[in-house]
Structures are given as structure tokens and as C-alpha cells.
Biopython code that builds the backbone (N, CA, C, O; Angstrom):
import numpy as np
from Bio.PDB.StructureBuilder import StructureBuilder

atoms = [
    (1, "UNK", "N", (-8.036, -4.730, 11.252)),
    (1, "UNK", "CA", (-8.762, -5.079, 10.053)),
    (1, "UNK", "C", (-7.798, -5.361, 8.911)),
    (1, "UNK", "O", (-7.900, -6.421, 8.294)),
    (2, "UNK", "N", (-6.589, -4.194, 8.506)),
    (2, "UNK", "CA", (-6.030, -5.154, 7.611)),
    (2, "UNK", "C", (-5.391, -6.095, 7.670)),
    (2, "UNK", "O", (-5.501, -7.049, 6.900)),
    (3, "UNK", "N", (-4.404, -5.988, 8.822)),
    (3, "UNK", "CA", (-4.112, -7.803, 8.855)),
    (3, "UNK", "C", (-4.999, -8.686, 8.668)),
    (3, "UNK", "O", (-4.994, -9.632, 7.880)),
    (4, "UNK", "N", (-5.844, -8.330, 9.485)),
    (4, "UNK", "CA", (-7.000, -10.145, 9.098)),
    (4, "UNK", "C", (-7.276, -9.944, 7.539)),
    (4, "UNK", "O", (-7.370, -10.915, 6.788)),
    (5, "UNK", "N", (-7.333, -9.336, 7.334)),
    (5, "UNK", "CA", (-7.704, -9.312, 5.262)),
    (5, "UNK", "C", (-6.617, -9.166, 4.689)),
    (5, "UNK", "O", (-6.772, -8.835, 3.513)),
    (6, "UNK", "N", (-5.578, -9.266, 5.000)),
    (6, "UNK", "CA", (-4.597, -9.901, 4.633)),
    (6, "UNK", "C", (-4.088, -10.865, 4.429)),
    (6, "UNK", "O", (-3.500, -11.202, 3.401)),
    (7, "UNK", "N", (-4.295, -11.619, 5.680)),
    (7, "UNK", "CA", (-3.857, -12.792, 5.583)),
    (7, "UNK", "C", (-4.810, -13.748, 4.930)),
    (7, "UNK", "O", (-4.534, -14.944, 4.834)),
    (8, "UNK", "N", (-6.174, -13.123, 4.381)),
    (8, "UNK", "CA", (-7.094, -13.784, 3.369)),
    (8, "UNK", "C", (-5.993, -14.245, 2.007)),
    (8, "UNK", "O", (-4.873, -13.741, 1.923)),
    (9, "UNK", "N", (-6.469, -15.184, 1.072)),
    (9, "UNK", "CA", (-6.152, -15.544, 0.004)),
    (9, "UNK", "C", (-6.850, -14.800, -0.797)),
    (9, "UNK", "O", (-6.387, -14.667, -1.930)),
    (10, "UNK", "N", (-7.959, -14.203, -0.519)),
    (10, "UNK", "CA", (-8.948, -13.842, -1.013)),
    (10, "UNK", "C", (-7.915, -12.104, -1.712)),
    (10, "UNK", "O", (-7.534, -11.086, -1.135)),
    (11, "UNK", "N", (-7.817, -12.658, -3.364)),
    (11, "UNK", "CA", (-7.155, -10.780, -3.864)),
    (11, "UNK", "C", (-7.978, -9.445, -3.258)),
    (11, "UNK", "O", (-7.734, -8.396, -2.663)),
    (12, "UNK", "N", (-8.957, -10.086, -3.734)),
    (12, "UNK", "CA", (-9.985, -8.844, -3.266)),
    (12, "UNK", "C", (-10.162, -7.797, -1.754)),
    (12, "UNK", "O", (-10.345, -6.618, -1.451)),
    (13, "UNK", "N", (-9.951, -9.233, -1.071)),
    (13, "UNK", "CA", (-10.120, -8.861, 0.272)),
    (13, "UNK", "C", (-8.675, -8.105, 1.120)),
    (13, "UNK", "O", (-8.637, -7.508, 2.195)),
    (14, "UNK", "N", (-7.401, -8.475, -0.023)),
    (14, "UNK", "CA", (-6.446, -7.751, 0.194)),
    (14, "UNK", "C", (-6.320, -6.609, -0.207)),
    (14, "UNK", "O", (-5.643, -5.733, 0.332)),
    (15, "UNK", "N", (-6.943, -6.517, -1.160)),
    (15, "UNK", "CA", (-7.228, -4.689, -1.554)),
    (15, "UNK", "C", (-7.790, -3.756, -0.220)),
    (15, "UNK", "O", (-7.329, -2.714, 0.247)),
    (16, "UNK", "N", (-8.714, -4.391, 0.100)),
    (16, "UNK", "CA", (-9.401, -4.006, 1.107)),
    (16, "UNK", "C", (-8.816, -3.347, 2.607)),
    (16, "UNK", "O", (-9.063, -2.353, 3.290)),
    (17, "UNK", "N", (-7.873, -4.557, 2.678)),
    (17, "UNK", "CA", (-6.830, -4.488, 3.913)),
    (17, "UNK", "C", (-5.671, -3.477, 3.580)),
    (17, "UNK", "O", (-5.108, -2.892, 4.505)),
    (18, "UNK", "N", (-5.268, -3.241, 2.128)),
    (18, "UNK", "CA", (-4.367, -2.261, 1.977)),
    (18, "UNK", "C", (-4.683, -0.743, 2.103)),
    (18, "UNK", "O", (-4.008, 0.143, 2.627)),
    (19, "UNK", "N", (-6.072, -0.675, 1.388)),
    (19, "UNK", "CA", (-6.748, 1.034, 1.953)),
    (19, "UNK", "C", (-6.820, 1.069, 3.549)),
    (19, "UNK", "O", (-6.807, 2.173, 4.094)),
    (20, "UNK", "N", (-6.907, -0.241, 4.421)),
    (20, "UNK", "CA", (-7.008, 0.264, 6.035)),
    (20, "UNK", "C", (-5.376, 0.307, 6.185)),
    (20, "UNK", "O", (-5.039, 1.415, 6.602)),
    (21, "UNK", "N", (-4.254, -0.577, 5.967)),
    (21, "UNK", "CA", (-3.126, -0.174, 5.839)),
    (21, "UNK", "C", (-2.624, 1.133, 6.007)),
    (21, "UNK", "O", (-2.123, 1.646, 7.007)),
    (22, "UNK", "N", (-2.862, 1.669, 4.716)),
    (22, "UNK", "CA", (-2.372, 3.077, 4.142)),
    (22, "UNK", "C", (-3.260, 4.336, 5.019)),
    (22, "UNK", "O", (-2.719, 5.420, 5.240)),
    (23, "UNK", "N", (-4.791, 4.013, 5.512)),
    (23, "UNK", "CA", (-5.150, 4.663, 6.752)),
    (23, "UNK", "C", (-4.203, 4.898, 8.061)),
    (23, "UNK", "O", (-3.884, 6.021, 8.449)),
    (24, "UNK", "N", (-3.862, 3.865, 8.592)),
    (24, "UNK", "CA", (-3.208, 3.964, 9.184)),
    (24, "UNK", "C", (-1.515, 4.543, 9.630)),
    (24, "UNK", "O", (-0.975, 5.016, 10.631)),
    (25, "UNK", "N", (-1.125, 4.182, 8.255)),
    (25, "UNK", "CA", (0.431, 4.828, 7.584)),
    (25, "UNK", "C", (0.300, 6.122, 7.924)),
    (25, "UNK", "O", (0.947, 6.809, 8.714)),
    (26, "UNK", "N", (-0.803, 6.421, 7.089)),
    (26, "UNK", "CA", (-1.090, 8.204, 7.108)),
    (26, "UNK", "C", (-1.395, 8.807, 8.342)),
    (26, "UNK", "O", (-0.903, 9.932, 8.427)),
    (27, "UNK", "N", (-2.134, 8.394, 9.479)),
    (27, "UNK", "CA", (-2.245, 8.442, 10.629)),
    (27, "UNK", "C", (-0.652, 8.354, 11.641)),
    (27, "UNK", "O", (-0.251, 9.069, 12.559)),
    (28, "UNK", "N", (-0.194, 7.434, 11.128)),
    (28, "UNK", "CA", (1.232, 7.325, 12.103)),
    (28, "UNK", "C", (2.054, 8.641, 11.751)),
    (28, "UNK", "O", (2.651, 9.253, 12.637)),
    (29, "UNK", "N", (2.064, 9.111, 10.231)),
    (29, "UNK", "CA", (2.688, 10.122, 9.785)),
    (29, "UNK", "C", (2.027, 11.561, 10.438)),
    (29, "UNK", "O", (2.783, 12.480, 10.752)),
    (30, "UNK", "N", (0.769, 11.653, 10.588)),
    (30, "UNK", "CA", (0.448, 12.853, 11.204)),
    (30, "UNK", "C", (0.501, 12.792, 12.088)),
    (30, "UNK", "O", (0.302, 13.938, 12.491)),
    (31, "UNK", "N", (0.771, 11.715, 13.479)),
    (31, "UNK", "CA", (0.853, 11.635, 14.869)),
    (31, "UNK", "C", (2.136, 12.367, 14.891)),
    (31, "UNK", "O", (2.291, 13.429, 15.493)),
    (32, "UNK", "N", (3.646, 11.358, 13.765)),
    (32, "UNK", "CA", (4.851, 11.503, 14.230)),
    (32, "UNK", "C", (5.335, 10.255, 15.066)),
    (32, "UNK", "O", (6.510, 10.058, 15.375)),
    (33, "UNK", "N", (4.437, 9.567, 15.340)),
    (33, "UNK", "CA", (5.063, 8.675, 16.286)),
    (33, "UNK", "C", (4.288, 7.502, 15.963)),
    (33, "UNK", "O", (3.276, 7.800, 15.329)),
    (34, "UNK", "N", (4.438, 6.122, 16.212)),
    (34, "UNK", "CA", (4.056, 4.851, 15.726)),
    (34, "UNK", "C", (2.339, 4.565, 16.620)),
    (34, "UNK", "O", (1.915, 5.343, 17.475)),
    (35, "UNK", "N", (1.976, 3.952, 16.395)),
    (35, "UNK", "CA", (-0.064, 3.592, 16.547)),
    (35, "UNK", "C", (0.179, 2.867, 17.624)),
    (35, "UNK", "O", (1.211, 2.196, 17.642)),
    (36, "UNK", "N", (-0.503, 2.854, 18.479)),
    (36, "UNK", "CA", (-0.966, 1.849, 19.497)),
    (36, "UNK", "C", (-1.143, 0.209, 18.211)),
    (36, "UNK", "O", (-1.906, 0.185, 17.245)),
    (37, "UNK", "N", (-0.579, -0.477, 18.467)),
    (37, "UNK", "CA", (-0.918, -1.700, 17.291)),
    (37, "UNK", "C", (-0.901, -3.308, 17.926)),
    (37, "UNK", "O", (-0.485, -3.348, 19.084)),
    (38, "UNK", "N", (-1.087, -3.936, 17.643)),
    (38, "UNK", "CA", (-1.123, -5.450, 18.597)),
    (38, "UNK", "C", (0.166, -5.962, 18.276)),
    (38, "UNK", "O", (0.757, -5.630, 17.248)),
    (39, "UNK", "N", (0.612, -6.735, 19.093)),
    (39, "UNK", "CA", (1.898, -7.181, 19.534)),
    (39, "UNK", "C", (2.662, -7.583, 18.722)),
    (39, "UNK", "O", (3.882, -7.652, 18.871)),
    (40, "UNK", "N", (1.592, -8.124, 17.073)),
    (40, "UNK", "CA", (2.378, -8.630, 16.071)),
    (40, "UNK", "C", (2.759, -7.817, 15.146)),
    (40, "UNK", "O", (3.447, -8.464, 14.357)),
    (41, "UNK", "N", (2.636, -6.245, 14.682)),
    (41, "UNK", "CA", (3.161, -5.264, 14.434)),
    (41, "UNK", "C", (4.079, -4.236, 15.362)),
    (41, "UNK", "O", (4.406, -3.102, 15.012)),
    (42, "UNK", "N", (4.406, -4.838, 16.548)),
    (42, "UNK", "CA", (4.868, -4.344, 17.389)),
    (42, "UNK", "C", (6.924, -4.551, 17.515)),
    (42, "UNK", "O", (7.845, -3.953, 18.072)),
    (43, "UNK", "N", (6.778, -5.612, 16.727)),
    (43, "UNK", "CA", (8.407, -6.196, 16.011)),
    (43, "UNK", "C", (8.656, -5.024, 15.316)),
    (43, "UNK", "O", (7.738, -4.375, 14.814)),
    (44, "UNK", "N", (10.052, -4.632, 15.231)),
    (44, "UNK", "CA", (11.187, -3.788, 14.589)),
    (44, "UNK", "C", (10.778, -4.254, 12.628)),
    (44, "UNK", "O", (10.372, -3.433, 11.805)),
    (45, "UNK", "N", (10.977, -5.341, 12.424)),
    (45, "UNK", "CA", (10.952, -6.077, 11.330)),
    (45, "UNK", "C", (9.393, -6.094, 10.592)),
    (45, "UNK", "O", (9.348, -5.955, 9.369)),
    (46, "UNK", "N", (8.317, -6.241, 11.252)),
    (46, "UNK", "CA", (6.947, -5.813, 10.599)),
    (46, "UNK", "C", (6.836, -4.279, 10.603)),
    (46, "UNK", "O", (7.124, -3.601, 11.589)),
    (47, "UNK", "N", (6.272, -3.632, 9.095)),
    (47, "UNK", "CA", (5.355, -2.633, 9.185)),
    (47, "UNK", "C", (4.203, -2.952, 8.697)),
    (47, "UNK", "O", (3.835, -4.037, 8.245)),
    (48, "UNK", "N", (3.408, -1.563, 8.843)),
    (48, "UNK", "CA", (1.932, -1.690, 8.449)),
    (48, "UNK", "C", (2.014, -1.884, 6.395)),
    (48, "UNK", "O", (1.121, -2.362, 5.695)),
    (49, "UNK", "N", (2.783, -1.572, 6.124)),
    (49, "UNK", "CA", (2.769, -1.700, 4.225)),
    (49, "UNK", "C", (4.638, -1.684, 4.006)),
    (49, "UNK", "O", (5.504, -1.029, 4.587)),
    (50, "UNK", "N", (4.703, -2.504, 3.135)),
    (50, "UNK", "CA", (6.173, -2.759, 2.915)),
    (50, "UNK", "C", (6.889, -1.696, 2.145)),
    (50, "UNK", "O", (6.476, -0.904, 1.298)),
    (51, "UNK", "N", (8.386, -1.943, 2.804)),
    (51, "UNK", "CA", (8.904, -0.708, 2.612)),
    (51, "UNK", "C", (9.825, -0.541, 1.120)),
    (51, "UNK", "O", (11.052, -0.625, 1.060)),
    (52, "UNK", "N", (9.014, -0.316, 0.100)),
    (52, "UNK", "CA", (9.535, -0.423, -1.369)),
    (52, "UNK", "C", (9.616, 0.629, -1.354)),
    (52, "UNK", "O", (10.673, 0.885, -1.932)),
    (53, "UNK", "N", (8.979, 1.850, -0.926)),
    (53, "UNK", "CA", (9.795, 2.831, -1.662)),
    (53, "UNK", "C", (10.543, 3.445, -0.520)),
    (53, "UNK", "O", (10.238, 3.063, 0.610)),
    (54, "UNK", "N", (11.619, 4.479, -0.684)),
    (54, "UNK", "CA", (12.162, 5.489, -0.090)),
    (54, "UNK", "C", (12.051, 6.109, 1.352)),
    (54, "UNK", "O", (12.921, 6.575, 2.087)),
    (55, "UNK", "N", (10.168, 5.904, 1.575)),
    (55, "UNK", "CA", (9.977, 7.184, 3.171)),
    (55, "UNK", "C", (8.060, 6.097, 3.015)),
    (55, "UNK", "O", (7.425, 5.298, 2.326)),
    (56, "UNK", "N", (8.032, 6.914, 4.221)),
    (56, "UNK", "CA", (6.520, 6.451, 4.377)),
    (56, "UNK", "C", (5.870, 7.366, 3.477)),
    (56, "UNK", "O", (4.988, 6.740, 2.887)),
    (57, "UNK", "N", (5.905, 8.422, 3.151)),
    (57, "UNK", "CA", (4.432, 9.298, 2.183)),
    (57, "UNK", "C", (4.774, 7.807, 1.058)),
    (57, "UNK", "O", (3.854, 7.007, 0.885)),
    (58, "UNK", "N", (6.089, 7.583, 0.394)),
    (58, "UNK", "CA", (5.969, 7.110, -1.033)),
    (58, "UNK", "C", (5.228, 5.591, -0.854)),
    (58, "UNK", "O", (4.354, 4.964, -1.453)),
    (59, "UNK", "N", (6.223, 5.344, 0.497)),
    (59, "UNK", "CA", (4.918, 3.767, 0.157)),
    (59, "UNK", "C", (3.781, 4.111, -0.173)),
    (59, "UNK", "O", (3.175, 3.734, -1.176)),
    (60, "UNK", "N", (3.202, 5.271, 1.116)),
    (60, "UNK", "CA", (1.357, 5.537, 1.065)),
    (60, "UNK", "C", (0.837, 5.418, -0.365)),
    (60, "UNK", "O", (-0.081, 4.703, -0.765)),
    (61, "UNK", "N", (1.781, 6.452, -1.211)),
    (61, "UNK", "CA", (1.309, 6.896, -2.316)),
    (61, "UNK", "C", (1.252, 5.535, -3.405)),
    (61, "UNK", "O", (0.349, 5.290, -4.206)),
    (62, "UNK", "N", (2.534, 4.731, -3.157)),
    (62, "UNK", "CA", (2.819, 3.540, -4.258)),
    (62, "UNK", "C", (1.735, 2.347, -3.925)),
    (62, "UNK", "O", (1.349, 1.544, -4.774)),
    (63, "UNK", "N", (1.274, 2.362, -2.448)),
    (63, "UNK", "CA", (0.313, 1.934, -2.004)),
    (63, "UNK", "C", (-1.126, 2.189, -2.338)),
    (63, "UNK", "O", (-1.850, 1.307, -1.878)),
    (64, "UNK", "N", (-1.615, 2.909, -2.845)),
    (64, "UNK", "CA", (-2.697, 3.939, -3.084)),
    (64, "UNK", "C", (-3.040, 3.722, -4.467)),
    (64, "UNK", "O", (-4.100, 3.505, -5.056)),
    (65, "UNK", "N", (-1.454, 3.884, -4.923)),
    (65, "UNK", "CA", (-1.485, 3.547, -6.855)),
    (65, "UNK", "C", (-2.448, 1.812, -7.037)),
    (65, "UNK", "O", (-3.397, 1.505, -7.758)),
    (66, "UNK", "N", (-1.802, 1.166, -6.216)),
    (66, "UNK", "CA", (-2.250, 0.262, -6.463)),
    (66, "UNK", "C", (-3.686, -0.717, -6.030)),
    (66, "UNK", "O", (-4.234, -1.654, -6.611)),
    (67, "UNK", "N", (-3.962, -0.038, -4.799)),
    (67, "UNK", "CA", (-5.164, -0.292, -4.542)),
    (67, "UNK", "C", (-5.983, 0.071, -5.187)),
    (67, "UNK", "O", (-6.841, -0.761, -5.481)),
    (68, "UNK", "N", (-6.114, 1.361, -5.678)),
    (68, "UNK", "CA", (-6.928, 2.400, -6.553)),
    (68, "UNK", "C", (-7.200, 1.689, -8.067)),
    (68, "UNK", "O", (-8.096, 1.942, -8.872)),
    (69, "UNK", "N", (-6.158, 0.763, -8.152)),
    (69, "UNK", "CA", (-6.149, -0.285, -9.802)),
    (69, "UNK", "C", (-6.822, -1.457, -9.118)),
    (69, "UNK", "O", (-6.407, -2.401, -9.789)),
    (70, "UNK", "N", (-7.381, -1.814, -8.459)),
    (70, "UNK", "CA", (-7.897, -2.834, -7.822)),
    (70, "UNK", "C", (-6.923, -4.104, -7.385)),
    (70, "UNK", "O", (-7.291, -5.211, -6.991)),
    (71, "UNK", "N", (-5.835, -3.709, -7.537)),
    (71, "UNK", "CA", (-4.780, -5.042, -7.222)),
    (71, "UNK", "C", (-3.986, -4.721, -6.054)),
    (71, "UNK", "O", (-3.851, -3.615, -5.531)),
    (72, "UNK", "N", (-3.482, -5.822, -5.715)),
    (72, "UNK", "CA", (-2.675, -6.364, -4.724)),
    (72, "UNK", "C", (-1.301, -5.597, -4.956)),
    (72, "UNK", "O", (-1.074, -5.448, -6.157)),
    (73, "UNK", "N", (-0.207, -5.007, -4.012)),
    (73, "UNK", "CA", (0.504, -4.163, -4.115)),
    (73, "UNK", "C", (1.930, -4.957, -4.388)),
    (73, "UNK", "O", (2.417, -5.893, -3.754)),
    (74, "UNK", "N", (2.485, -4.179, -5.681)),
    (74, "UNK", "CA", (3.819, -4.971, -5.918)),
    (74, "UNK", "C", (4.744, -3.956, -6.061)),
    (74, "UNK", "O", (4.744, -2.726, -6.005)),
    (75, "UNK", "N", (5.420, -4.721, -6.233)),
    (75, "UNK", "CA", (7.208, -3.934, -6.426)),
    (75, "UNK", "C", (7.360, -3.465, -7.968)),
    (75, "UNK", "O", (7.413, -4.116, -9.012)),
    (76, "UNK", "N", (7.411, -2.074, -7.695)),
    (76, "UNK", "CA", (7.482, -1.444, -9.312)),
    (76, "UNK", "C", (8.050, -2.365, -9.999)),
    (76, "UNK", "O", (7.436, -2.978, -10.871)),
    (77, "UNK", "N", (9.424, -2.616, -9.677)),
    (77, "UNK", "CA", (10.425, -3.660, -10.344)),
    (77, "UNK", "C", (9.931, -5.533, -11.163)),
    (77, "UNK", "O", (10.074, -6.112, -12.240)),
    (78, "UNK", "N", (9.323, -5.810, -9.790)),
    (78, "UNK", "CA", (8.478, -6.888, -10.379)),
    (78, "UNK", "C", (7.786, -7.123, -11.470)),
    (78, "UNK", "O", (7.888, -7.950, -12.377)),
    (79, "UNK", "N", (6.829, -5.979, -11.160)),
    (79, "UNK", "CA", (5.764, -5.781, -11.804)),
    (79, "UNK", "C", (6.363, -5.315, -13.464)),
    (79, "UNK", "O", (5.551, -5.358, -14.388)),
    (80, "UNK", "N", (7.064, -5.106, -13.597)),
    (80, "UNK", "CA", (7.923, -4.889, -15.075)),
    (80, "UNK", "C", (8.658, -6.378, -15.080)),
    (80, "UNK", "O", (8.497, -7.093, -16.069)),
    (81, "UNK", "N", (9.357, -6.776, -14.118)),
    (81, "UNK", "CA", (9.370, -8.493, -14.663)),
    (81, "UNK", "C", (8.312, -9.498, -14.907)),
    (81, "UNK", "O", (8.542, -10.325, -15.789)),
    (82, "UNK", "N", (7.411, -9.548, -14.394)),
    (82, "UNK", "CA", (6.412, -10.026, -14.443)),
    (82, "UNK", "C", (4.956, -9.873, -14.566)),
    (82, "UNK", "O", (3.984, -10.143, -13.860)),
    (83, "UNK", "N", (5.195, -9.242, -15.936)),
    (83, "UNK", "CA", (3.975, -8.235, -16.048)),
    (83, "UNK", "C", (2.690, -9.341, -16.022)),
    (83, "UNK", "O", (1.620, -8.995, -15.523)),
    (84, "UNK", "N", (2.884, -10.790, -16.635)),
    (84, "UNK", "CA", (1.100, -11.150, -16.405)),
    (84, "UNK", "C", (1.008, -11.565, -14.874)),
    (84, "UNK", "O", (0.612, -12.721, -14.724)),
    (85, "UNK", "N", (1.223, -11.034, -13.981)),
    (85, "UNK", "CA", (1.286, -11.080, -12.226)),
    (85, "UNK", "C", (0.088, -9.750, -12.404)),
    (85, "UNK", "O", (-1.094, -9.839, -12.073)),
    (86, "UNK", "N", (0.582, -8.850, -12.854)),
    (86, "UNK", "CA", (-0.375, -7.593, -12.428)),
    (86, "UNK", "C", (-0.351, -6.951, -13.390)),
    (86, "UNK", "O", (0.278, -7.327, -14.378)),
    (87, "UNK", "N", (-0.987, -5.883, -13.360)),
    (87, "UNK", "CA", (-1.316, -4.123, -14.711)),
    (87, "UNK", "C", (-0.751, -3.329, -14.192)),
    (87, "UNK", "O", (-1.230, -2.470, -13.452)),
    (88, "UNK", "N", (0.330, -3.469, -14.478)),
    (88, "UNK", "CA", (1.382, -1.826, -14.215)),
    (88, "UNK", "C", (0.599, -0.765, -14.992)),
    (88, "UNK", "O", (0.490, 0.361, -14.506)),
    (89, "UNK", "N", (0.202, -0.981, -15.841)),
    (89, "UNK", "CA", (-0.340, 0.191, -16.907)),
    (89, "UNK", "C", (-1.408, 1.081, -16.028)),
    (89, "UNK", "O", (-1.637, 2.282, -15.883)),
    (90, "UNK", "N", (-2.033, -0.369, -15.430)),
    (90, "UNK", "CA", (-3.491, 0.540, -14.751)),
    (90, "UNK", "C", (-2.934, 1.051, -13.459)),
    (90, "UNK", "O", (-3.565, 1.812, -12.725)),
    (91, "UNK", "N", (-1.678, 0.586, -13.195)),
    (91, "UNK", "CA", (-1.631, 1.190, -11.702)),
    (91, "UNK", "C", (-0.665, 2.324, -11.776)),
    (91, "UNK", "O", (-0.711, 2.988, -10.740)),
    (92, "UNK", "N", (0.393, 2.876, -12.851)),
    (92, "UNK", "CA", (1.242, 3.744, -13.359)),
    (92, "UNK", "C", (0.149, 4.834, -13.975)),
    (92, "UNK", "O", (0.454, 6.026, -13.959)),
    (93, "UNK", "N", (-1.304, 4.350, -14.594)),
    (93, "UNK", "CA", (-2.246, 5.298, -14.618)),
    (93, "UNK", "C", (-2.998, 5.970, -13.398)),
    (93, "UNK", "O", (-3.385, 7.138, -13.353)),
    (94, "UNK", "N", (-3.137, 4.951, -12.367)),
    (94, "UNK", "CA", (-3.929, 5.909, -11.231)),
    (94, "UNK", "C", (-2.803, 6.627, -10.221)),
    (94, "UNK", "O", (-3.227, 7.134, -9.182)),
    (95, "UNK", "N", (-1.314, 6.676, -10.531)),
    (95, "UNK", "CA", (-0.328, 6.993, -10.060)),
    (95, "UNK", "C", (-0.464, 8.821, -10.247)),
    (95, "UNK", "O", (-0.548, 9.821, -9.532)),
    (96, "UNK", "N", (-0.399, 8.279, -12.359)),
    (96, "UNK", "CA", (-0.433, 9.852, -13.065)),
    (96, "UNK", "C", (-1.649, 10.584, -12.210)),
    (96, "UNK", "O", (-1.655, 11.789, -11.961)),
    (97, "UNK", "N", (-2.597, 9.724, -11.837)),
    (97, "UNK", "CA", (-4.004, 10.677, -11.947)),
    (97, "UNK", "C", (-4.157, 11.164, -10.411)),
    (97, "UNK", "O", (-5.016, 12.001, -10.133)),
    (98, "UNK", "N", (-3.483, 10.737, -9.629)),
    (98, "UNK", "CA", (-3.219, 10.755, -7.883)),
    (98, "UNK", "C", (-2.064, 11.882, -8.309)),
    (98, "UNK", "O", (-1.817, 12.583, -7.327)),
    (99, "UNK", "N", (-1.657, 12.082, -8.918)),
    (99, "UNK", "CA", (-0.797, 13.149, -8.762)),
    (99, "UNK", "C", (-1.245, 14.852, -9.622)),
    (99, "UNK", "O", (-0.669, 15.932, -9.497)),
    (100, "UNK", "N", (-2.267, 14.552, -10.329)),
    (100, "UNK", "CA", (-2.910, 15.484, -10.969)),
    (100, "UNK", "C", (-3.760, 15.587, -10.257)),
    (100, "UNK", "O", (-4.191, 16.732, -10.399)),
    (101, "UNK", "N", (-4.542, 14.857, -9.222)),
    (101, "UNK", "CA", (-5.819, 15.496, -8.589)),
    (101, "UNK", "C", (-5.217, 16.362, -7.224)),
    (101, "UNK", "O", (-5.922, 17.009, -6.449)),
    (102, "UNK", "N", (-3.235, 16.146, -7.116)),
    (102, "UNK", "CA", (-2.847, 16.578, -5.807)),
    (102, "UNK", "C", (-2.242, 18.204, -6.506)),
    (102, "UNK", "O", (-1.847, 19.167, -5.849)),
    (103, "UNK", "N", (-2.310, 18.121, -7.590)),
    (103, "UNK", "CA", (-1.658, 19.067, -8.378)),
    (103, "UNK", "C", (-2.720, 20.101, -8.691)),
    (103, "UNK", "O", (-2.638, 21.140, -8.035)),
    (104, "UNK", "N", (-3.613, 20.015, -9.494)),
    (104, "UNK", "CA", (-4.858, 20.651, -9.552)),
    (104, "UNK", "C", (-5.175, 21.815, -8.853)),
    (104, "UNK", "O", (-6.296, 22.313, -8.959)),
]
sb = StructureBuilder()
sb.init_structure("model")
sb.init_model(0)
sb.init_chain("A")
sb.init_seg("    ")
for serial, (resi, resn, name, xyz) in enumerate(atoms, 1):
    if name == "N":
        sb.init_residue(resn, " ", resi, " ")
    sb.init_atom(name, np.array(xyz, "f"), 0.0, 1.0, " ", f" {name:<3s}", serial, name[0])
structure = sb.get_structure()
């Protein structure tokens, strides 16, 4: 499911594909070991969500930030170069608030 809504043009429908993404991330992380996946995630060079940050939890999480803002997932870095691309603000806010509801 998220590949095919991925490879939509459709923003929306990539949001969509990034919460099944980050399902899955989180799933590979509690197995320990990589998903049964179709042949085209099965390359060394594809993962399920790109690897901007550090480890798999931070993608999940940098992943999460941004779905949760309703947008398409960017590169912290970018996204400060090119701020009318996306809302860092709104997605650096559901970051703060993903980390206060884990804190709580």
C-alpha cells in the first residue's frame, strides 16, 4: 500500500503511504529483522522511508513529525532552505507534541 501511494502525484495520497511506511518501519524494528516485502524493496539501496536521520526509531519519529502536519516528508535541512516547499513550523510543532505525549 505505500508504495502504490507513493508513487501517486497525488500530496495527499502520499501522506497516506507514509503512515503505512512508518507501520511497517516499526514492525521491522520489533521483529529485528527485515519484512517479507516484494522484490522492489528487496534491493540493498531501497528502504521503506528514507534514511535522513541517524537509526530507524529517528526516521519513524521524523517521519511521523511530518505526516502528523499533513505533508509530504522532507529533509530537516531543506525544509529550512526552502521553506515555501513545506511548514517546518507545523511539523517542528507536532515533533514538540510527539515528544510530550511520549513524555507524559
Amino acid at each position: 500500500m505505500g508504495v502504490r501511494y507513493s508513487e501517486d502525484q497525488d500530496p495527499e495520497l502520499h501522506v497516506v503511504s507514509q503512515s503505512a511506511n512508518a507501520a511497517a518501519a516499526w514492525l521491522r524494528l520489533l521483529a529485528g529483522r527485515k519484512l517479507r516485502t516484494t522484490r522492489y524493496l528487496d534491493d540493498e539501496d531501497e528502504g521503506l522511508i528514507p534514511p535522513y536521520a541517524p537509526s530507524t526509531f529517528t526516521q519513524i519519529v521524523d517521519l511521523l513529525a511530518w505526516t502528523r502536519s499533513g505533508q509530504v516528508y522532507a529533509h530537516w535541512d531543506d525544509a529550512l532552505t526552502s521553506p515555501e516547499w513545506c511548514d517546518l513550523p507545523a511539523a517542528t510543532g507536532e515533533l514538540r507534541a510527539m515528544h510530550l505525549e511520549s513524555t507524559a
